[in-house]
C-alpha positions as CSV (number, residue, x, y, z in Angstrom):
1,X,-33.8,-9.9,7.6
2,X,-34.5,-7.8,4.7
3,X,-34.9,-10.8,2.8
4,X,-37.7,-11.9,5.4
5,X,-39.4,-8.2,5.4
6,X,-39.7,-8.5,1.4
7,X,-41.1,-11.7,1.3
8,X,-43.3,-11.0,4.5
9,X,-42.0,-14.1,6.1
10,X,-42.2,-14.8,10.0
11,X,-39.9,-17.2,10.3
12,X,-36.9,-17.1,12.5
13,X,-32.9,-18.0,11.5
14,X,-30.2,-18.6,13.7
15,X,-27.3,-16.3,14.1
16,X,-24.0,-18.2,12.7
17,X,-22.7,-18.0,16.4
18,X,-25.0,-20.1,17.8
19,X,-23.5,-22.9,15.7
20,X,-20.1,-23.1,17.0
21,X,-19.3,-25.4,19.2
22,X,-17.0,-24.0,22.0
23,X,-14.4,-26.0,24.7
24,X,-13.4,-24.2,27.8
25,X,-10.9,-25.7,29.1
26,X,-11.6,-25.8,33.2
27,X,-14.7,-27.2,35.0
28,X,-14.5,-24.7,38.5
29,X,-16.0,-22.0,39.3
30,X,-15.4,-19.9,36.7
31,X,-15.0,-22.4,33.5
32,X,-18.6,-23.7,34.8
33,X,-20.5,-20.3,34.7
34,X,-18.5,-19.5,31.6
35,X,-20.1,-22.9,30.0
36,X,-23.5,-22.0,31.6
37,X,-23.5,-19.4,30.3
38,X,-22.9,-20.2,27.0
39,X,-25.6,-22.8,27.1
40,X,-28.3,-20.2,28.1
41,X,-27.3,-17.8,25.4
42,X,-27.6,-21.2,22.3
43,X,-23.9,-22.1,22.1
44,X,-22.9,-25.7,21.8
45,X,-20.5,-25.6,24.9
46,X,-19.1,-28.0,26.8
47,X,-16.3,-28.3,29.3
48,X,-12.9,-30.2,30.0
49,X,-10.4,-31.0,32.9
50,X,-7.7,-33.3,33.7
51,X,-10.5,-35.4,34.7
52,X,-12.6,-35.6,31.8
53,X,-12.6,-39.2,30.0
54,X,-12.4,-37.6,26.5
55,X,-8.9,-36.4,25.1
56,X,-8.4,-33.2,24.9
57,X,-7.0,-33.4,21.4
58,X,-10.5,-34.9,20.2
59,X,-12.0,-32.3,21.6
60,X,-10.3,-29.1,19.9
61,X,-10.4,-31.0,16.9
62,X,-14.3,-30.6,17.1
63,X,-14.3,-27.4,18.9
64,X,-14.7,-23.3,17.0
65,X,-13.5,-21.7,19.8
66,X,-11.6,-22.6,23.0
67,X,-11.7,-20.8,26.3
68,X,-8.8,-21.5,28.7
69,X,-10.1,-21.2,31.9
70,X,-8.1,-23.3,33.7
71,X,-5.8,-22.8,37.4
72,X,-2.6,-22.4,36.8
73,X,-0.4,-25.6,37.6
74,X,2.9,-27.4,36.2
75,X,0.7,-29.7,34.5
76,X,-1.3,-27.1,32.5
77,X,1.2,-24.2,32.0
78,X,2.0,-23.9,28.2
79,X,-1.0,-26.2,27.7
80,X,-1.9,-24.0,24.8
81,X,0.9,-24.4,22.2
82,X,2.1,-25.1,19.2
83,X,0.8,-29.3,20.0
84,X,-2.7,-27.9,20.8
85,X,-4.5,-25.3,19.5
86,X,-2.8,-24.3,16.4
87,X,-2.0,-28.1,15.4
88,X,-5.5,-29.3,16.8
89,X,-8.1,-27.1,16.7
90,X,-10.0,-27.0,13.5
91,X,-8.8,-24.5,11.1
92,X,-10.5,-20.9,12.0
93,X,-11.1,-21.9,15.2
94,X,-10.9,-19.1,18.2
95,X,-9.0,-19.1,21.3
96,X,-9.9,-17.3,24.2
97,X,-7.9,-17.0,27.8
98,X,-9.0,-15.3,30.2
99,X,-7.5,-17.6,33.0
100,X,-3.4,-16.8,33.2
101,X,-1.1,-15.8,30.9
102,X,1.5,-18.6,31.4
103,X,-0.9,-21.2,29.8
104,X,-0.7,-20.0,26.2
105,X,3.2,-20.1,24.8
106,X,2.5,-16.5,22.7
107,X,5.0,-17.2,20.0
108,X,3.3,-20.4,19.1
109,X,0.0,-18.5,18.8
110,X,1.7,-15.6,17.1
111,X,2.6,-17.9,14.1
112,X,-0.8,-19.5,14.4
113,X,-3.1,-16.6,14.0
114,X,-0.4,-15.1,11.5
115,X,-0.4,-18.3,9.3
116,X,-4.6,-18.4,9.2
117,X,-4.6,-21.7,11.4
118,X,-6.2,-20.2,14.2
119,X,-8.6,-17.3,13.0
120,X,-7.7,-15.1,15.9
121,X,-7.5,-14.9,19.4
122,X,-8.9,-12.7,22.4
123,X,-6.2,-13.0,25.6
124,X,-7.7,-10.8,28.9
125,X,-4.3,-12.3,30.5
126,X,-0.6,-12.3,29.3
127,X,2.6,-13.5,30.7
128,X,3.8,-9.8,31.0
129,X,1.3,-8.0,33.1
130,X,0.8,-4.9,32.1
131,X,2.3,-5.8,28.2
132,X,5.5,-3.4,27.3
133,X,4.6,-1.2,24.3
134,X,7.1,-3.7,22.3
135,X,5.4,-7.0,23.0
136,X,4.5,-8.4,19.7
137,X,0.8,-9.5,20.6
138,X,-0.1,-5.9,20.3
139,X,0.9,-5.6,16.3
140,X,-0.6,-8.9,15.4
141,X,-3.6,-8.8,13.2
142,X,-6.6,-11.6,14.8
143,X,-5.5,-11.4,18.5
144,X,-7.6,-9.0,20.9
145,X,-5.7,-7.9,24.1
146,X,-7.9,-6.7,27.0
147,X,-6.1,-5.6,30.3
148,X,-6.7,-8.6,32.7
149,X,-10.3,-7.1,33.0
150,X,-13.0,-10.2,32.8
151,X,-13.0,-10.6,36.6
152,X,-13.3,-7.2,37.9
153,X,-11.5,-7.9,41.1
154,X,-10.3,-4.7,43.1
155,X,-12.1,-3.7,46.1
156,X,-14.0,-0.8,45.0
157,X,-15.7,-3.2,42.0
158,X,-16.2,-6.0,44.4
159,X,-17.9,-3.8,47.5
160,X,-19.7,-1.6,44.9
161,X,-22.7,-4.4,44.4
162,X,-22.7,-5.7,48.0
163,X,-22.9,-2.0,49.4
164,X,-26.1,-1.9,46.7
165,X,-27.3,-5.0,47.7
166,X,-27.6,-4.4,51.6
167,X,-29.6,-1.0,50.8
168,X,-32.2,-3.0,49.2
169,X,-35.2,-4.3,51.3
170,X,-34.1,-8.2,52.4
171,X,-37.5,-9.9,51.0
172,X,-36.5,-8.3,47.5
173,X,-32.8,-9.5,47.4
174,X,-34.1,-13.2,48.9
175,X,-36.3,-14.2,45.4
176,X,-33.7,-11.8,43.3
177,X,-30.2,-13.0,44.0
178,X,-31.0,-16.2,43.4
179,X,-31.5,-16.1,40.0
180,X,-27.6,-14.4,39.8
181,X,-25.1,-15.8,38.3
182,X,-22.6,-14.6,40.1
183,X,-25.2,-14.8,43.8
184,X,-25.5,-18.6,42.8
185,X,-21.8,-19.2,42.4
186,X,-21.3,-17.7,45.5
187,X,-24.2,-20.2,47.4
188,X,-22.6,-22.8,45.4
189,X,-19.3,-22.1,46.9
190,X,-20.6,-22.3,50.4
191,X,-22.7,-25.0,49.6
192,X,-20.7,-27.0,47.2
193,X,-22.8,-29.8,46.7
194,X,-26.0,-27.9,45.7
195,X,-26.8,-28.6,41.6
196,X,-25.4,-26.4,39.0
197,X,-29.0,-25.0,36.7
C-alpha cells in the first residue's frame, strides 16, 4: 500500500488469502454456510461429502486449508489422520475443525504441524472436552485451541437475538432476516428444498 501511495497508483491487489483454495469437509447445514461464506468473502471454497464424485485425497492435495465440518459417524471418525491431511494435503496447508473432536487423531496432527507438513491447525473441538492442563495440543507451536465456541449454543446466546428480534417492528424483520445467514439457514431448514444463494 505504501508502494501504491508513492507511486500514486489506484490500482487494487488481492490479499494472499483470497488465493487459497479451501475444502470443508461436510455439505449440511453448517459446512454449506461455512462454504458460502467463504465464497462471498473471495475464497476459492468448495465442499465434500461421502457423496461427492471426486476423491477426497485429490481434493486435499489441491486444497490450503481444510475445514472438517462433518457429523460424526463410524465412517468419518479419525477421518483426519496421519493417511489424510498430513500425507495429503499440500505442504503448509491448514486444518481447521470445528465439527467434533473424534474426527482428527491428535497425535497424528501433533507430528504433522511439528514436522512443518501441515503449517498449523485451529481445532474449536477436541476429543477431551474441556482439554486437561497436560494435553499436548496446548504446548504445540501452529495449533490454535478455542473452547468449543464457533456455534454459540447455550440458551442465553441462542434466545438473546430472538428476544431482540420480536421487539422489533414485524415489517422491518420481514425484508431484514432474510438477507441472514443464519435467518436463511433456518428457512432453509423448514423449507429444505428452497435454493442455497
Amino acid at each position: 500500500m505504501r508502494r501504491s501511495s508513492s507511486e500514486r497508483s489506484w490500482l487494487r491487489h488481492p490479499l494472499p488469502i483470497a488465493r487459497h483454495r479451501v475444502l470443508v469437509l461436510g455439505t449440511g447445514a453448517m459446512g454449506g454456510e461455512i462454504v458460502d461464506w467463504l465464497v462471498r468473502v473471495g475464497l476459492q471454497a468448495r465442499g465434500w461429502n461421502r457423496r461427492s464424485p471426486e476423491r477426497l485425497a485429490a481434493l486435499l492435495g489441491q486444497s490450503e486449508v481444510v475445514v472438517c465440518a462433518l457429523p460424526l459417524t463410524e465412517a468419518t471418525e479419525g477421518i483426519l489422520d496421519a493417511r489424510a491431511p498430513s500425507r495429503r494435503c499440500r505442504a503448509a496447508a491448514m486444518c481447521v475443525n470445528v465439527a467434533r473432536g473424534a474426527h482428527v487423531v491428535e497425535p497424528d496432527l501433533i507430528a504433522a504441524v511439528r514436522s512443518g507438513h501441515l503449517a498449523g491447525a485451529a481445532l474449536d473441538v477436541q476429543r477431551r472436552e474441556p482439554m486437561p492442563d497436560d494435553d499436548p495440543l496446548w504446548s504445540v507451536p501452529g495449533i490454535t485451541i478455542t473452547p468449543h465456541i464457533a456455534a454459540q449454543s447455550s440458551p442465553e446466546v441462542i434466545c438473546r437475538p430472538v428476544r431482540g428480534g420480536a421487539a422489533r417492528p414485524a415489517a422491518r424483520r420481514a425484508g431484514a432476516e432474510r438477507d441472514r445467514p443464519v435467518a436463511r439457514l433456518l428457512a432453509r431448514r423448514r423449507n429444505p428444498r428452497q435454493p442455497r444463494r
